[in-house]
N, CA and C of each residue as an Amber inpcrd file, in Angstrom:
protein
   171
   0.8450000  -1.1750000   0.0000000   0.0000000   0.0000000   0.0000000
   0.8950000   1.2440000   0.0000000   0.4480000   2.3770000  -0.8840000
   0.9460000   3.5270000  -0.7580000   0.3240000   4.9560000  -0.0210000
   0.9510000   5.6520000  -0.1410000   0.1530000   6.9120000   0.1940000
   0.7390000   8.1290000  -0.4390000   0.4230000   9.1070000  -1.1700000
   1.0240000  10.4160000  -1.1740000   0.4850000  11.7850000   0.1290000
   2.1240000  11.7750000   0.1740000   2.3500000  12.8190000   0.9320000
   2.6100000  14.1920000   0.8090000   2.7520000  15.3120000   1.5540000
   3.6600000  16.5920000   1.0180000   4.1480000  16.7000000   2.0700000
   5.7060000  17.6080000   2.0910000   6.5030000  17.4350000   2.9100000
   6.6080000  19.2120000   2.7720000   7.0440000  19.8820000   3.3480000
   7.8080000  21.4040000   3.5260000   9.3100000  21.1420000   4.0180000
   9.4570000  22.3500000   3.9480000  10.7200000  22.8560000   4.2760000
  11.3190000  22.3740000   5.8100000   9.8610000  22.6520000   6.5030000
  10.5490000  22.2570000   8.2320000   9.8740000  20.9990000   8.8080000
   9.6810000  20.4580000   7.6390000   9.2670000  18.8870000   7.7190000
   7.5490000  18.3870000   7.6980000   6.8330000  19.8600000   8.0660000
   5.7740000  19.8790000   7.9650000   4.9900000  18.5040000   6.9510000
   3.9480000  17.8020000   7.2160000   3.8560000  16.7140000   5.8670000
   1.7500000  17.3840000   6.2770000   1.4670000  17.1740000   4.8900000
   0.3240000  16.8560000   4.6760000   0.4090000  15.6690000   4.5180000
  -1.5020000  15.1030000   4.4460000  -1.9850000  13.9240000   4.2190000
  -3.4530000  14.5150000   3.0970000  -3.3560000  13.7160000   2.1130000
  -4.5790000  13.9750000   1.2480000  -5.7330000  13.0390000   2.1130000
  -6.5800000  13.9710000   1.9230000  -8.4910000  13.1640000   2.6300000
  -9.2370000  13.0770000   1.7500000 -10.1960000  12.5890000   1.9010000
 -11.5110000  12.6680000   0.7600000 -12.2100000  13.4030000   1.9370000
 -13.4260000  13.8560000   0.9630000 -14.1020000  15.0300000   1.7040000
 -14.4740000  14.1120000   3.2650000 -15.2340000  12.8780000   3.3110000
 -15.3950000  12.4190000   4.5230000 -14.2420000  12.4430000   5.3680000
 -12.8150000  12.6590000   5.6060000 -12.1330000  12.5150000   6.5710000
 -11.1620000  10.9110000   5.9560000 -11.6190000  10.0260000   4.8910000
 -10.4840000   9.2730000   4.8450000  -9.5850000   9.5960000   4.0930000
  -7.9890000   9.3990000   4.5600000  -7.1850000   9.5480000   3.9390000
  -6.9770000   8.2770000   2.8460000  -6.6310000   9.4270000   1.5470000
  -5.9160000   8.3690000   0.3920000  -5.3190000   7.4780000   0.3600000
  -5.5170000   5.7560000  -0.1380000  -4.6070000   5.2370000  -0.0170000
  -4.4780000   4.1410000  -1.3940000  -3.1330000   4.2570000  -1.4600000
  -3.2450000   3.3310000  -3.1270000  -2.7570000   1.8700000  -2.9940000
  -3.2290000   1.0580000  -3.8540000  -2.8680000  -0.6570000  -3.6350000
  -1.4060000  -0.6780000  -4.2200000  -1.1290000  -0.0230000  -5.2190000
   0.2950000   0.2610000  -6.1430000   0.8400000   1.0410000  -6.1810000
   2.0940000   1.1470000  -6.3310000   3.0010000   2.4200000  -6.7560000
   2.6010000   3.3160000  -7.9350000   2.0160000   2.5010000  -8.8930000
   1.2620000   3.3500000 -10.1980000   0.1900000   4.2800000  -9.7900000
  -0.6280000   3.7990000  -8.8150000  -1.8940000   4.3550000  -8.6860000
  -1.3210000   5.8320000  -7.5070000  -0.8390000   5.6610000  -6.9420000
  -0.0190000   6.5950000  -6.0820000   0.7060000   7.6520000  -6.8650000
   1.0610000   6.9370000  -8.1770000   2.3280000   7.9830000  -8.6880000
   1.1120000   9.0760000  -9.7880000   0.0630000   8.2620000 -10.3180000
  -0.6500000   8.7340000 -11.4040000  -1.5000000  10.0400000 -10.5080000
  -1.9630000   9.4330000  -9.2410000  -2.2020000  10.5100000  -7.9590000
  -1.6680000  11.8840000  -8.1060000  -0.4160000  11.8380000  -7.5130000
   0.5390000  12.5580000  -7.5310000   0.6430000  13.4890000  -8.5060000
   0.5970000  12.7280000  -9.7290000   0.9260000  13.8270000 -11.2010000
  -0.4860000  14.8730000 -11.1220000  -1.8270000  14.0630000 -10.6430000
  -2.7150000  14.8380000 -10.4150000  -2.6680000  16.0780000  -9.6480000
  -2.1890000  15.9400000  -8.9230000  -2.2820000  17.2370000  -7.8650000
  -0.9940000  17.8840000  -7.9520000   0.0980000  17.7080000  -8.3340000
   1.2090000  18.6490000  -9.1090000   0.4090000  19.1050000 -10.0140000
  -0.3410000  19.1130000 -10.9220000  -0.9980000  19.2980000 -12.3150000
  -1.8940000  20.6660000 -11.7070000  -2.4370000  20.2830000 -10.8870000
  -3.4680000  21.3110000 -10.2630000  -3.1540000  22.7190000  -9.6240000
  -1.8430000  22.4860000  -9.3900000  -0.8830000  23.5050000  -8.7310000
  -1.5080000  24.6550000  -7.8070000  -2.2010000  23.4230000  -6.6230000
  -2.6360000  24.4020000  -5.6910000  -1.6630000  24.3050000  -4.2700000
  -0.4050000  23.5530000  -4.3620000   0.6360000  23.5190000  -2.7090000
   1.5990000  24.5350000  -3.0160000   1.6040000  25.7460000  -2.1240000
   2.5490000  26.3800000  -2.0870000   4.6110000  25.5580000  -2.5220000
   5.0130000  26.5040000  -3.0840000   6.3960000  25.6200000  -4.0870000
   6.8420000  25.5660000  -2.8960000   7.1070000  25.8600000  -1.7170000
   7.7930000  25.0720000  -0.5210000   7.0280000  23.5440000  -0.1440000
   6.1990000  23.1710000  -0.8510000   5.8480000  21.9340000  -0.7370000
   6.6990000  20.7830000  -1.5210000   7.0370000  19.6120000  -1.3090000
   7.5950000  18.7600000  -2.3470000   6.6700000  17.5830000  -2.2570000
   5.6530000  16.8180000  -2.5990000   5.0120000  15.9230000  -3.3880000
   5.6510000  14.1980000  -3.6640000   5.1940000  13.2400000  -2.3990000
   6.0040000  12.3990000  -2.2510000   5.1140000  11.2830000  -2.5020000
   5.7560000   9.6180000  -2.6760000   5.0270000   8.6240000  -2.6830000
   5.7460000   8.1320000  -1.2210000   4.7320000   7.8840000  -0.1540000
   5.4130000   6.7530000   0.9300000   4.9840000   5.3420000   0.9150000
   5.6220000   4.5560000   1.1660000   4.8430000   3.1700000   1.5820000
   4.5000000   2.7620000   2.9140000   3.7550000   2.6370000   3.1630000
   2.7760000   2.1950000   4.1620000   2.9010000   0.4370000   4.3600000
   2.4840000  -0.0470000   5.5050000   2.0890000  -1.5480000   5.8760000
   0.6240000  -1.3590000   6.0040000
């Protein structure tokens, strides 16, 4: 399982939610990464953000 994250400068991390409160989570690295390109694409995180894939258990 994956998750995308955002990280800042002083380590700060978001977590993406769906509107109910669950956080995102992907079965693959593809589905995580295709994620990702989504919301870089959208360019709403301040550029002190950097846009990560983590893996999860």
């Amino acid at each position: 399982m994956f998750k995308v994250i955002a990280v800042d400068s002083n380590q700060v991390k978001l977590e993406f939610a769906s509107k109910d409160g669950k956080n995102f989570t992907f079965e693959t690295y593809e589905e995580a990464e295709s994620f990702m390109q989504e919301v870089k694409a959208k360019d709403t995180l301040p550029e002190r953000y950097r846009v990560l894939i983590k893996k999860i258990d």
